[in-house]
Backbone bond lengths (Angstrom), bond angles and torsions (degrees), N, CA, C in turn:
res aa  C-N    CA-C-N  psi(-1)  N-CA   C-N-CA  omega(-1)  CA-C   N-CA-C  phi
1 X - - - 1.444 - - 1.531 110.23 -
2 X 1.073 130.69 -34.21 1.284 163.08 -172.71 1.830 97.41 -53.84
3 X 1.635 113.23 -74.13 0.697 118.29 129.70 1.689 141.32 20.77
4 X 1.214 106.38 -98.21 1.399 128.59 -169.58 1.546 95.35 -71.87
5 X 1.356 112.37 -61.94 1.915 113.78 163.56 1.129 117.71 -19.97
6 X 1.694 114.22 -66.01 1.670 96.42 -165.60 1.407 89.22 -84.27
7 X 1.401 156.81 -48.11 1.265 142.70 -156.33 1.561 93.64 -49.17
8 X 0.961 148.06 -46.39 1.703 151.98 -155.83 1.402 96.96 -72.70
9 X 1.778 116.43 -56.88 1.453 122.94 174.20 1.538 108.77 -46.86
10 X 1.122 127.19 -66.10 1.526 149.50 -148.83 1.837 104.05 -82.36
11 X 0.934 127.96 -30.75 1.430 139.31 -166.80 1.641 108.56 -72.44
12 X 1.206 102.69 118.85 1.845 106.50 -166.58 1.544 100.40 -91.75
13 X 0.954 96.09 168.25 1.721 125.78 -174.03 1.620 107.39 -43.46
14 X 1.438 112.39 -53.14 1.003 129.14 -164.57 1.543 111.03 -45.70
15 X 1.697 93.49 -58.24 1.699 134.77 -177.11 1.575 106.53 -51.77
16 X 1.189 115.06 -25.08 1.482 120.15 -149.58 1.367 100.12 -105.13
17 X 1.216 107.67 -29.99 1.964 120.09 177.96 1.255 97.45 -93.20
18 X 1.694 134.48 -26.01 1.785 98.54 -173.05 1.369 79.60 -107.69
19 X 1.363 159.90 41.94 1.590 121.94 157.34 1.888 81.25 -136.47
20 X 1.323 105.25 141.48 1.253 102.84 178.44 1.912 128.49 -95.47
21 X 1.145 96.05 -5.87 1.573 105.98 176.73 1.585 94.27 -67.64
22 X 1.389 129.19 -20.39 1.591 106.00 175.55 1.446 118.22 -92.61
23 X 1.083 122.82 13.43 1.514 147.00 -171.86 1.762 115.75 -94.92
24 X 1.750 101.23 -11.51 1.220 91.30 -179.35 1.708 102.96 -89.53
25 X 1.415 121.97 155.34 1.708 105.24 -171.08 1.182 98.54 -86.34
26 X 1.889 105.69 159.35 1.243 117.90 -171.94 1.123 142.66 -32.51
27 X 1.529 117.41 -54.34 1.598 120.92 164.35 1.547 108.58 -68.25
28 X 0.639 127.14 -37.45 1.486 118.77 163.93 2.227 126.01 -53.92
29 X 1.167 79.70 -50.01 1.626 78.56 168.97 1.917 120.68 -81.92
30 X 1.527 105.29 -4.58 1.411 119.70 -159.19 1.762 87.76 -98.20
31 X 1.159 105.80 -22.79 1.674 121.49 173.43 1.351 130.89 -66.23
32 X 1.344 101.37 -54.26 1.528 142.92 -175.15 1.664 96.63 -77.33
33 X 1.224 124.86 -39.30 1.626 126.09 -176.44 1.119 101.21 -89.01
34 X 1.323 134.69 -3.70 1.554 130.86 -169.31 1.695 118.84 -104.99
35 X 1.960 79.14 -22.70 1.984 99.45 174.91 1.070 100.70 -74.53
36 X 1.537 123.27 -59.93 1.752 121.49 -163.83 1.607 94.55 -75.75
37 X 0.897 126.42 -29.04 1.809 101.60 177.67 1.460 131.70 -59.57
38 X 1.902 95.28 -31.41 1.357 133.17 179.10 1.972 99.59 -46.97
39 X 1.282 92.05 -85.48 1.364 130.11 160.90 1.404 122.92 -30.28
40 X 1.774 114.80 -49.27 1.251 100.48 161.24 1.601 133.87 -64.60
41 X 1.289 100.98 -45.34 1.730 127.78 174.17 1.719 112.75 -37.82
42 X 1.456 104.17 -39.47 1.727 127.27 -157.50 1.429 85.95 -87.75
43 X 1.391 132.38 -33.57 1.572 140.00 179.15 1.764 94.71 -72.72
44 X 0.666 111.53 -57.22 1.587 120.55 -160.94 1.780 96.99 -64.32
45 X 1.090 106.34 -58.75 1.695 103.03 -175.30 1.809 115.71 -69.27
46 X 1.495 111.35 -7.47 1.400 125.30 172.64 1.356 104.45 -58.85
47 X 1.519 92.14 -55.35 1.669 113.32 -166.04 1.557 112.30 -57.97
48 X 1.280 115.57 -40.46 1.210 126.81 -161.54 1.312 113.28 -79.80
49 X 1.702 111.40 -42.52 1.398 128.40 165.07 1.479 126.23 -70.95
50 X 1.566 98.78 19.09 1.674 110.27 -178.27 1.777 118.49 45.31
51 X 1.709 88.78 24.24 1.922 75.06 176.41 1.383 127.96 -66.85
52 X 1.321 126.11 159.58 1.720 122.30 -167.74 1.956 81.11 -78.41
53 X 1.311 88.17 132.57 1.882 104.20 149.89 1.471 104.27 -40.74
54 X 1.191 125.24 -72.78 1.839 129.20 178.26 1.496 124.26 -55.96
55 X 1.241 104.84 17.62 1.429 109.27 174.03 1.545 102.30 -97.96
56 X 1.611 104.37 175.66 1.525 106.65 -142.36 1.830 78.64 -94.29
57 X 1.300 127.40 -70.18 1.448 101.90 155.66 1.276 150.92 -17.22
58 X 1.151 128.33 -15.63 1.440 133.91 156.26 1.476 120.37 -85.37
59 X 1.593 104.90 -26.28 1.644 90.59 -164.01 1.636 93.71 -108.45
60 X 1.466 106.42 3.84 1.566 107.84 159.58 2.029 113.72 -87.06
61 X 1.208 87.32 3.16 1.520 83.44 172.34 0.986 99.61 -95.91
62 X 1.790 118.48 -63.82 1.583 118.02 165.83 1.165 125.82 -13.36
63 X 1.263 129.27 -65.67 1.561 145.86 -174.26 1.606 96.68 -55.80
64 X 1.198 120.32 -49.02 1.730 110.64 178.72 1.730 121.52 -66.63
65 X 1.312 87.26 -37.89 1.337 90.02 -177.98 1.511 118.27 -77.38
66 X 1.363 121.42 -41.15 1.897 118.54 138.66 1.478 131.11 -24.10
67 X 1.504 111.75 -45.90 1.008 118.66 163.14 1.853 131.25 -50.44
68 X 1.512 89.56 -58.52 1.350 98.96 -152.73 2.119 97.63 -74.88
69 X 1.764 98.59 -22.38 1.745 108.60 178.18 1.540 101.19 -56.72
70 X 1.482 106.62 -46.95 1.380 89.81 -162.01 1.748 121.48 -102.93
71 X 1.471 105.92 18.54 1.500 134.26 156.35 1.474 107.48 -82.35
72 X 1.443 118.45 -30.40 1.644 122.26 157.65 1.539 131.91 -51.34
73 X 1.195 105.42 -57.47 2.072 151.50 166.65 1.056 85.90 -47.04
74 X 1.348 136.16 -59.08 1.790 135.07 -162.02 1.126 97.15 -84.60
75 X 1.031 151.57 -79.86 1.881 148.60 178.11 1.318 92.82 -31.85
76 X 1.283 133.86 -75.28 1.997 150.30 -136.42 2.344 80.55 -62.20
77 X 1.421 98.20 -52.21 1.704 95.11 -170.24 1.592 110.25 -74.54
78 X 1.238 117.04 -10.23 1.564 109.05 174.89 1.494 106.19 -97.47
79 X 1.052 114.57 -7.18 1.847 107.53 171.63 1.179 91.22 -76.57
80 X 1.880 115.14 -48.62 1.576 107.91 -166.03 1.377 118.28 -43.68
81 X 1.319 126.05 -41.42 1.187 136.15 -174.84 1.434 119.72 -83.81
82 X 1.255 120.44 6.12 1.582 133.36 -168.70 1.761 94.71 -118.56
83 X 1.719 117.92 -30.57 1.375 106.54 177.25 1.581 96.42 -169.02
84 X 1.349 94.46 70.84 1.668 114.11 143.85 1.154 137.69 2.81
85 X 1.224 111.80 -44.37 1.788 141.09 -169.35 1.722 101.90 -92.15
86 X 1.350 117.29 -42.05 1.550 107.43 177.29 0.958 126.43 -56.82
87 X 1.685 121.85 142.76 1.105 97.14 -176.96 1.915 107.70 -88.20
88 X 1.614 128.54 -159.11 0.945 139.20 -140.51 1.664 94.25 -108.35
89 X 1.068 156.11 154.83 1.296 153.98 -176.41 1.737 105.54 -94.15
90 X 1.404 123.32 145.78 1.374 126.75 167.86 1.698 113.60 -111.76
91 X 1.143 113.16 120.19 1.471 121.58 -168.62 1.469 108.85 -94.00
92 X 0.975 126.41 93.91 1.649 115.74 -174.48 1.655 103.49 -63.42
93 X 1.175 101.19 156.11 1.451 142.01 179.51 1.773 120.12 -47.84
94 X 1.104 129.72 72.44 1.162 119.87 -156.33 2.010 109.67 -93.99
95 X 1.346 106.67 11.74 1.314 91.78 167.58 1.305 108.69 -135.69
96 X 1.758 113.06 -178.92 1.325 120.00 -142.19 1.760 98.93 -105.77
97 X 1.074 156.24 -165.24 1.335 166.74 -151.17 1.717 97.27 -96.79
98 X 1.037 96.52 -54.48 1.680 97.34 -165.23 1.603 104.15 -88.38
99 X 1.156 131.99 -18.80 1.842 134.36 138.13 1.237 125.15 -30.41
100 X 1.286 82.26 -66.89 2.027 106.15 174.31 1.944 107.71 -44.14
101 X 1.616 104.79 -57.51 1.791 94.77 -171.87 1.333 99.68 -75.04
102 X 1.535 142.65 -25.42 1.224 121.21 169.45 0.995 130.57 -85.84
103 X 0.974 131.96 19.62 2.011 146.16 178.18 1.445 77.39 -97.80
104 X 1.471 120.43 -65.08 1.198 113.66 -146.12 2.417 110.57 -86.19
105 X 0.838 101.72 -10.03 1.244 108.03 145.57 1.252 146.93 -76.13
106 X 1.979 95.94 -36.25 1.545 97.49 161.78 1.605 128.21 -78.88
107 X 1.409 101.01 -19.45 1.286 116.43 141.87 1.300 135.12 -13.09
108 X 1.604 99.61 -102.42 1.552 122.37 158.67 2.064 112.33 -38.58
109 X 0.955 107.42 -29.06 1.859 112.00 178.38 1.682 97.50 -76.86
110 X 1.407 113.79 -35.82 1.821 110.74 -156.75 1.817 87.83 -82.98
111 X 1.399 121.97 -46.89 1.305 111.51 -179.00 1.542 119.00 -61.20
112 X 1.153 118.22 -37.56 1.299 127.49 158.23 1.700 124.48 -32.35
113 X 1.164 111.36 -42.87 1.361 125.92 -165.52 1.285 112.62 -100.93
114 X 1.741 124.68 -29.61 0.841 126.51 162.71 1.525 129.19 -92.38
């Protein structure tokens, strides 16, 4: 979080008009960083606690975290359309190798089921 703070402090004008994830206003993006941190953390302690990806807890994390990406996608495409010219924001990668196959297994289990 620490992090994301001073980047918000520190981030010039320039930065703020071509990538659009800094375009959402503050309490709003202070919101939005608080879901995926939420969300990431709840991934991370899955992992750690050896839960199965196919458990009903995992793909209820899944399901939020689907959610909240493509409640992102919907904001990220109405800026698009409010200023054309920006460019698109790059989100670095916040999990580790062994995150990655169980997101993506619990994944593959949530489509399964549904």
């Amino acid at each position: 979080m620490h992090s994301i703070l001073w980047e918000e402090e520190n981030l010039d004008e320039k930065k703020r008009d071509q990538y659009k994830i800094y375009n959402f206003r503050d309490p709003e993006r202070l919101k939005l960083d608080q879901e995926y941190y939420s969300l990431f953390s709840r991934i991370r302690h899955l992992v750690l606690s050896k839960v199965r990806p196919e458990s009903e807890e995992a793909l209820e994390c899944m399901r939020k975290l689907l959610f909240l990406h493509k409640q992102t996608l919907i904001k990220m495409a109405k800026l698009q359309e409010e200023a054309p010219e920006a460019e698109t924001f790059n989100i670095l990668d916040p999990f580790t190798d062994e995150e990655k196959v169980f997101i993506k297994d619990a994944m593959h289990m949530m489509s399964k089921s549904e």
